[in-house]
N, CA and C of each residue as an Amber inpcrd file, in Angstrom:
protein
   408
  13.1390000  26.0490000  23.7310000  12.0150000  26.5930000  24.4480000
  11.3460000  25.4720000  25.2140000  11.3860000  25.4990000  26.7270000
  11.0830000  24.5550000  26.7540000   9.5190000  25.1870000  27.6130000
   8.6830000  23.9630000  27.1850000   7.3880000  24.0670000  27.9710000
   6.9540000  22.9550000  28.5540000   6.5250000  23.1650000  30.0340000
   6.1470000  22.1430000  30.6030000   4.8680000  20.7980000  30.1710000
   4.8070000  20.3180000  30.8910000   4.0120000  19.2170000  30.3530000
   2.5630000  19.1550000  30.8460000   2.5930000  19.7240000  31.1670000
   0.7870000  19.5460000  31.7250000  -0.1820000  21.2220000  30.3260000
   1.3130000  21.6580000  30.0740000   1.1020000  22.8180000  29.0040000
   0.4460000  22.3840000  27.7850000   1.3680000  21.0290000  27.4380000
   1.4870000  20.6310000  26.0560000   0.4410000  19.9800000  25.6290000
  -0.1480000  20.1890000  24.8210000  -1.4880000  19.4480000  23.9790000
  -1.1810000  19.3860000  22.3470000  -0.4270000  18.1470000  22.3530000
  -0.5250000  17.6020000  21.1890000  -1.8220000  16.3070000  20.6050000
  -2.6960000  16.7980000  21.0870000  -4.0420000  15.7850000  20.4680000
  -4.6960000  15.9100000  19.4070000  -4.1210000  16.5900000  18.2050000
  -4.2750000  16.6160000  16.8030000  -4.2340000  15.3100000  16.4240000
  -4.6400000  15.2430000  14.9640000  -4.8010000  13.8760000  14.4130000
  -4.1450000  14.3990000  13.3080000  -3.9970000  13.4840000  12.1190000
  -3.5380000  13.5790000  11.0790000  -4.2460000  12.9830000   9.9820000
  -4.4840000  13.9430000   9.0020000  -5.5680000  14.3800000   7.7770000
  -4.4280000  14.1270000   6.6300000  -4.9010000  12.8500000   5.8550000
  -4.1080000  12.8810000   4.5690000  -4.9370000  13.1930000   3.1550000
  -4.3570000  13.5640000   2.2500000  -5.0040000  13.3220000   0.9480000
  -4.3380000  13.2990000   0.0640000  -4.2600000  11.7870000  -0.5780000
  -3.5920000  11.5280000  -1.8160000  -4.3600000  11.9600000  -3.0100000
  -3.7700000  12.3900000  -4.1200000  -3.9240000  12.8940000  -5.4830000
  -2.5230000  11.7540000  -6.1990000  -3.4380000  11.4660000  -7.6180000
  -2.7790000  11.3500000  -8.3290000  -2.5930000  12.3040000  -9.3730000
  -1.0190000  12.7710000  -9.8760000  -1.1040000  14.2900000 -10.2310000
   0.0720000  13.5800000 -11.9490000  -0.4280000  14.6140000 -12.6580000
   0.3800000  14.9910000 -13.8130000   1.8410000  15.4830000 -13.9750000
   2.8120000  15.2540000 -14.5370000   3.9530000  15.8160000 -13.9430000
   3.8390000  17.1370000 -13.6700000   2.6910000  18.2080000 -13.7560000
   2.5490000  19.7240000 -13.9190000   2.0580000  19.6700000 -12.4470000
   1.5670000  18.7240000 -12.0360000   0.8680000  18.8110000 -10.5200000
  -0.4670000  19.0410000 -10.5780000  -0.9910000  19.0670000 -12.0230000
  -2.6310000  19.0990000 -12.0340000  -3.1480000  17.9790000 -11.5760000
  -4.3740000  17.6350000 -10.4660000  -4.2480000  15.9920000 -10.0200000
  -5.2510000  15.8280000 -10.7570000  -5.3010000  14.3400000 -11.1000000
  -6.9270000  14.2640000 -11.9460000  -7.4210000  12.6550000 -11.2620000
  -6.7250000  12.4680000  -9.4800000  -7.3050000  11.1160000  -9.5000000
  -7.4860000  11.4600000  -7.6640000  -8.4030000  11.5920000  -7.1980000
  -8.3450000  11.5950000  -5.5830000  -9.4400000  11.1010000  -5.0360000
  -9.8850000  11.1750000  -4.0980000 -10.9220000  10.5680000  -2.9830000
 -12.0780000  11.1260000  -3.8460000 -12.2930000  11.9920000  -4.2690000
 -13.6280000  12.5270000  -5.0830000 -14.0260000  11.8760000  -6.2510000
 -13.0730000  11.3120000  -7.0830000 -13.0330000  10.8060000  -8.1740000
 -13.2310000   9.0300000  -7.8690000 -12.6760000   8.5770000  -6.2500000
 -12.6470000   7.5440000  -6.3940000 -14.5570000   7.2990000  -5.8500000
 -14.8250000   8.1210000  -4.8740000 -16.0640000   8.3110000  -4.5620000
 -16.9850000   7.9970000  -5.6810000 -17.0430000   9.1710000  -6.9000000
 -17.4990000   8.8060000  -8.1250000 -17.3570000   7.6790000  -8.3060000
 -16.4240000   6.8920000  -8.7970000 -16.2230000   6.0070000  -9.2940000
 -17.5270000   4.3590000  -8.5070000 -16.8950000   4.5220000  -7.2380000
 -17.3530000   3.9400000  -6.9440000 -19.3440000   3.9030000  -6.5070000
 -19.7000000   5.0870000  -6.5350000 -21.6140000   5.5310000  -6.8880000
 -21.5130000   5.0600000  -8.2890000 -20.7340000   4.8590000  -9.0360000
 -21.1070000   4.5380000 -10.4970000 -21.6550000   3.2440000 -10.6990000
 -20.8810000   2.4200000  -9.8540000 -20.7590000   1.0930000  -9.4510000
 -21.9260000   0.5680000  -8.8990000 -22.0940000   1.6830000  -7.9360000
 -23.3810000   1.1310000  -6.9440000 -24.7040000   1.3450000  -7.6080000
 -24.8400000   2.4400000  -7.9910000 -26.1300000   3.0670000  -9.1700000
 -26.0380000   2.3460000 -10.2110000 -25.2800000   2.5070000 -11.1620000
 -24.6950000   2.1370000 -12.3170000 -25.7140000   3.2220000 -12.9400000
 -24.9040000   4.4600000 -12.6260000 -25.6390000   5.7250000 -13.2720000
 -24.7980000   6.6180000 -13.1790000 -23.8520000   7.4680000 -14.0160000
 -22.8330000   8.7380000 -14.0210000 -24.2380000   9.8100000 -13.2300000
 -25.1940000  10.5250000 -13.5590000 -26.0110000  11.2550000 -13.2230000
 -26.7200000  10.9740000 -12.0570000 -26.7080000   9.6760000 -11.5350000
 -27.5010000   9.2760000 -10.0510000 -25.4870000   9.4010000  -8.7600000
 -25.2150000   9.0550000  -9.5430000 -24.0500000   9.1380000  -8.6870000
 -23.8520000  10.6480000  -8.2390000 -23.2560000  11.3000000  -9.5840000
 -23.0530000  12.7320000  -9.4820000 -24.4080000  14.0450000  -8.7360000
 -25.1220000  13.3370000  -8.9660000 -26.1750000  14.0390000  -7.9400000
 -26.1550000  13.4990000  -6.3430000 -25.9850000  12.0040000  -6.2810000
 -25.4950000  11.7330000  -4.7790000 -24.0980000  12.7190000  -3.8970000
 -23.6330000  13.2680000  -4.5520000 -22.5230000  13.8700000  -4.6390000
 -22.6270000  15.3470000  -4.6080000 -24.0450000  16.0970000  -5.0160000
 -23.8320000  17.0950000  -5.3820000 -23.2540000  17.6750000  -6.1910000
 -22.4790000  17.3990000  -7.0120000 -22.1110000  17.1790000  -8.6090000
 -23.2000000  17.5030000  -9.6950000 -22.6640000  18.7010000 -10.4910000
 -23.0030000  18.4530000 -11.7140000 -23.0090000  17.3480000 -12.6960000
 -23.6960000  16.8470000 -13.2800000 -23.1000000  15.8670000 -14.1010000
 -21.9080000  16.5800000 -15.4190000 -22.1420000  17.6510000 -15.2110000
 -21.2110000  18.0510000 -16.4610000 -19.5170000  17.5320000 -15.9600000
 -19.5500000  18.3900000 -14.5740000 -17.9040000  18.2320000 -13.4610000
 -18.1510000  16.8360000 -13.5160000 -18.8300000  15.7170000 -13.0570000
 -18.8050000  14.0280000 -13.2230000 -17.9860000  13.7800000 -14.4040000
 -19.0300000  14.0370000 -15.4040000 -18.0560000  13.7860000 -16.9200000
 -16.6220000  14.2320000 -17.0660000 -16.2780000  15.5080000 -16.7610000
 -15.2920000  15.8380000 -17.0310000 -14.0050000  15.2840000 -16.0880000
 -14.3670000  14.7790000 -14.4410000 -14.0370000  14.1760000 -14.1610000
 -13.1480000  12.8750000 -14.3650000 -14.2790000  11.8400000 -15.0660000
 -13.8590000  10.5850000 -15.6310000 -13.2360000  10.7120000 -17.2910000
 -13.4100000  12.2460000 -17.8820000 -12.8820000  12.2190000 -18.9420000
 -11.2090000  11.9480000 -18.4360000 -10.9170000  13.2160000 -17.5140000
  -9.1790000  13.2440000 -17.2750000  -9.0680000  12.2760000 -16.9900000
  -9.5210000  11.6210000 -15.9020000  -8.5070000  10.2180000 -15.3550000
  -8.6760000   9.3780000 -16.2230000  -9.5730000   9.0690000 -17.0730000
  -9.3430000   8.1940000 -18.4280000  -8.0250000   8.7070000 -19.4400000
  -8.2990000   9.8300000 -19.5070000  -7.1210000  10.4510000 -20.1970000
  -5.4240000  10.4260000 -20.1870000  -5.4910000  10.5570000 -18.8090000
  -4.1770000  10.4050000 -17.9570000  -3.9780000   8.6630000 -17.5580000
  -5.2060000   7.9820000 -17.2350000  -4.7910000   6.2510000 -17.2320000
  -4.4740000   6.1010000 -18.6910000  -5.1340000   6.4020000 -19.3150000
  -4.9820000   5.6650000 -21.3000000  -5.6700000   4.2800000 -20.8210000
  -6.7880000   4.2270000 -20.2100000  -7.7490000   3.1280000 -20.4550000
  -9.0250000   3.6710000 -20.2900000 -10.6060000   3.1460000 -20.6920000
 -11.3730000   3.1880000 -20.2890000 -11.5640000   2.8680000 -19.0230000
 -12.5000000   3.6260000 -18.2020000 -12.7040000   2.9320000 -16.6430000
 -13.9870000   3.0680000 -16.5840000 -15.0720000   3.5570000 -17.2340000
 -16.7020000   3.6020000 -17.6240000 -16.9750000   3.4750000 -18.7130000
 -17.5820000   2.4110000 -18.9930000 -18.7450000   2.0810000 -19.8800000
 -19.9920000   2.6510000 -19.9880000 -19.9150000   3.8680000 -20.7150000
 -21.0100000   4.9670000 -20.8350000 -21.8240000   4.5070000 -21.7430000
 -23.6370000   3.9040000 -21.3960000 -24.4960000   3.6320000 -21.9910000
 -25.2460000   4.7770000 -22.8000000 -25.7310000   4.9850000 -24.0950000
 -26.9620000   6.5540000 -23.9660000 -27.3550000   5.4540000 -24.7170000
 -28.7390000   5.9410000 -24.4380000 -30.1430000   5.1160000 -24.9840000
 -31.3990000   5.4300000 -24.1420000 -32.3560000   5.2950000 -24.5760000
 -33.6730000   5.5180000 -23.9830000 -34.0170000   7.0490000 -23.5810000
 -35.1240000   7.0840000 -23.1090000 -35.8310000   8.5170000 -22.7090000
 -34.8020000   9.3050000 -21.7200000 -34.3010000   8.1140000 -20.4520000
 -33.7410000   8.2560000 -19.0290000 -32.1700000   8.7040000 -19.4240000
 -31.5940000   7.9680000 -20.6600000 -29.9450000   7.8890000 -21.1360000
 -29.3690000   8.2340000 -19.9680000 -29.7800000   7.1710000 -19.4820000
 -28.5650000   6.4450000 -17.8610000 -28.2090000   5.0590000 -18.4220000
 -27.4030000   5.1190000 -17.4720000 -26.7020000   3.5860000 -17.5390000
 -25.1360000   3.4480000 -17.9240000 -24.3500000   3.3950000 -16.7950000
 -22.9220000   3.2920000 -17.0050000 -22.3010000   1.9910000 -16.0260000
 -21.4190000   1.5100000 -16.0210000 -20.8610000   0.6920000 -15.5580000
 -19.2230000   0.8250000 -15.2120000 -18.2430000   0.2990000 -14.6050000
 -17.1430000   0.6520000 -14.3750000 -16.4290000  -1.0690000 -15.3880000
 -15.6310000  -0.6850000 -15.8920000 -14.8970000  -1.7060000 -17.0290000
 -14.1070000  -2.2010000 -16.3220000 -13.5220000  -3.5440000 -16.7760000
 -12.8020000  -4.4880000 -15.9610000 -11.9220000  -3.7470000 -15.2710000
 -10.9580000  -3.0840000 -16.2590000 -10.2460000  -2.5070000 -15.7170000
 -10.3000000  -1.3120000 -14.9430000 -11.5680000  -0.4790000 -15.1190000
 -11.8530000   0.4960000 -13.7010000 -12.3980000  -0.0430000 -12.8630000
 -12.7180000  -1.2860000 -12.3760000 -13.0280000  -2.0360000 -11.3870000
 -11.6580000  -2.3800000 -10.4760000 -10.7760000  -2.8390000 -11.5830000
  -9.0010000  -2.7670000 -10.8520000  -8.8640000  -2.0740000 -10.6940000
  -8.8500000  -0.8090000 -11.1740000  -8.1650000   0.3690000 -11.0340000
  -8.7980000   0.7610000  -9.0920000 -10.3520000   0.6630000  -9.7020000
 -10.7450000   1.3550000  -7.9610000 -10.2560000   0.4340000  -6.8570000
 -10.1710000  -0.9620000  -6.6070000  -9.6980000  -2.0140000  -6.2460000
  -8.6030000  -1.6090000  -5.3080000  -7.2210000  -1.3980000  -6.4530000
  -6.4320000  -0.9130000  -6.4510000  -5.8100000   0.6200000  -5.8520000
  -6.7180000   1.3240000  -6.1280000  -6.2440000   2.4470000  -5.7220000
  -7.1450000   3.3550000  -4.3180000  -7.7940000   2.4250000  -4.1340000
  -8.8710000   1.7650000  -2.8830000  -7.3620000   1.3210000  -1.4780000
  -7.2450000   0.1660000  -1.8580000  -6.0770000  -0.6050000  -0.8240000
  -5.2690000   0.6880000  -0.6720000  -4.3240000   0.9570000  -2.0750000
  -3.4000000   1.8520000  -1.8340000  -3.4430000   3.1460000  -0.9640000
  -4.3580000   3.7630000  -1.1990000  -4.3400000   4.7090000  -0.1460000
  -4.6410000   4.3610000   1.1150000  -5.3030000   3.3860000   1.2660000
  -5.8470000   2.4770000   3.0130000  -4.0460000   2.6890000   3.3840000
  -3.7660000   1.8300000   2.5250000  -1.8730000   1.2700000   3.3470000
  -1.2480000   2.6060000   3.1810000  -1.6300000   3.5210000   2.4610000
  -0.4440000   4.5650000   2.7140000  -0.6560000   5.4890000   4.1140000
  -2.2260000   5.1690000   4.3000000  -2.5710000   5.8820000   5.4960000
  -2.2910000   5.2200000   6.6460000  -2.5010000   3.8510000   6.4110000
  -2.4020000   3.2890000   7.7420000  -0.2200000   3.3230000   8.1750000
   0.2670000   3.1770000   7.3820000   1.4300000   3.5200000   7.1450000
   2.1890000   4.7990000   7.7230000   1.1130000   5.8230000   7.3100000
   1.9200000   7.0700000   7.9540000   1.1260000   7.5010000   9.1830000
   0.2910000   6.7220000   9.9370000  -0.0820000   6.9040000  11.0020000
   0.8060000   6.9570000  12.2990000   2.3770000   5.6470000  12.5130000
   2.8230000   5.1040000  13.1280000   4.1620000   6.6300000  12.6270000
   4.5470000   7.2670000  11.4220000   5.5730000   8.0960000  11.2880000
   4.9030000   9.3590000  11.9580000   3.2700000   9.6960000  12.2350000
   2.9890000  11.0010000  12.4690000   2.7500000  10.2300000  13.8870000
   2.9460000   9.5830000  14.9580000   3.0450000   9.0610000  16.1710000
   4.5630000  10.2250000  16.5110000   5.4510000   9.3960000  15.8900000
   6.7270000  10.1250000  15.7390000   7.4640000  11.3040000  15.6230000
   6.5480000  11.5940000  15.3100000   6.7740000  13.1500000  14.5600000
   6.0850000  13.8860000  16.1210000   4.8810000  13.3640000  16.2740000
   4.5730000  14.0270000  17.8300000   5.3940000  13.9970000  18.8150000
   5.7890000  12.7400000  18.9090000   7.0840000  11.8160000  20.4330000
   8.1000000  13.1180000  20.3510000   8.4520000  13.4650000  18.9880000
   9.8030000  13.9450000  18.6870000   9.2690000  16.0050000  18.8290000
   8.4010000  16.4670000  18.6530000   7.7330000  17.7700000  19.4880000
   7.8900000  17.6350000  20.7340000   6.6860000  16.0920000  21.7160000
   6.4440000  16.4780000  23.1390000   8.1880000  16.0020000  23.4510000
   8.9440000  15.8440000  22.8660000  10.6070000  15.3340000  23.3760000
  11.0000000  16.6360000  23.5480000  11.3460000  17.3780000  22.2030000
  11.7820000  18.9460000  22.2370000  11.4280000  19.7380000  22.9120000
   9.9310000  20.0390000  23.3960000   9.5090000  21.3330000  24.2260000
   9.3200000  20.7820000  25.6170000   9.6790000  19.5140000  26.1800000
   9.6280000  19.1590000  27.2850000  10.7900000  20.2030000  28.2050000
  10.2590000  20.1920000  29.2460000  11.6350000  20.7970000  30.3070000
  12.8510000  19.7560000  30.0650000  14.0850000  20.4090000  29.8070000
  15.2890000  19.6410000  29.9760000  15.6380000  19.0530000  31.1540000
  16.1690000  17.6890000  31.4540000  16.0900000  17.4940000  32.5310000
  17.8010000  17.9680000  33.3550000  18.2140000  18.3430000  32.3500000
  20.0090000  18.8920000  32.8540000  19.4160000  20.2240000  32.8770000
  20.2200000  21.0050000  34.1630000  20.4190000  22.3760000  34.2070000
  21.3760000  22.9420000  33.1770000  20.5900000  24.3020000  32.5860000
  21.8930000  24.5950000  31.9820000  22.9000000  24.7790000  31.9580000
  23.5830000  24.7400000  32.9990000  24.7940000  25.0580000  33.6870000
  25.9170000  23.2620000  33.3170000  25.1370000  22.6300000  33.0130000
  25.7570000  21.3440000  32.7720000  25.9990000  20.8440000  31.3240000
């Protein structure tokens, strides 16, 4: 099918979202969780975060329960004490972890930016007018 070129408007962008998922495909680690993670950091409050967020604190908790669950490490240091019982922190290792899984998705995006270039070239290639008659 071919369609001319002044037709074609391929000026879409490309929208990724990584999950880290369970072998069942339940995900319990994505941009929401890393978000959390990182208001935890900045507040150093599960409940100031999760309200920055619009979040329940209950969905917060349950949140950092799975991906603790599914890492098999702590990644918050949950304080209770006082009137306020705030106060959390992210543990060495959920400091790596966000670090980590911070970069990783940067490079996987910046990565598949240059294959979804490609993926367009290879559309405006196909629906371009052929430049042979069919007869050839």
């Amino acid at each position: 099918m071919d369609i001319p070129e002044e037709q074609l408007r391929l000026d879409f962008v490309l929208k990724t979202k990584l999950y880290l998922a369970e072998s069942g495909g339940d995900s319990f680690m994505g941009i929401g969780v890393l978000w959390l993670l990182q208001y935890i950091d900045s507040f150093g409050s599960i409940r100031k975060a999760a309200a920055h967020m619009n979040l329940s604190y209950v969905k917060a908790h349950r949140m950092l329960t799975e991906l603790e669950k599914h890492m098999n490490f702590k990644v918050v240091d949950r304080k209770k004490g006082g009137d306020s019982r705030e106060g959390a922190t992210l543990t060495p290792q959920g400091r790596t972890f966000v670090k980590a899984y911070d970069r990783f998705q940067a490079k996987v995006k910046q990565q598949a930016e240059p294959l979804f270039e490609e993926f367009k070239q290879e559309i405006k290639t196909g629906l371009q007018p052929s430049s042979q008659s069919p007869d050839t």
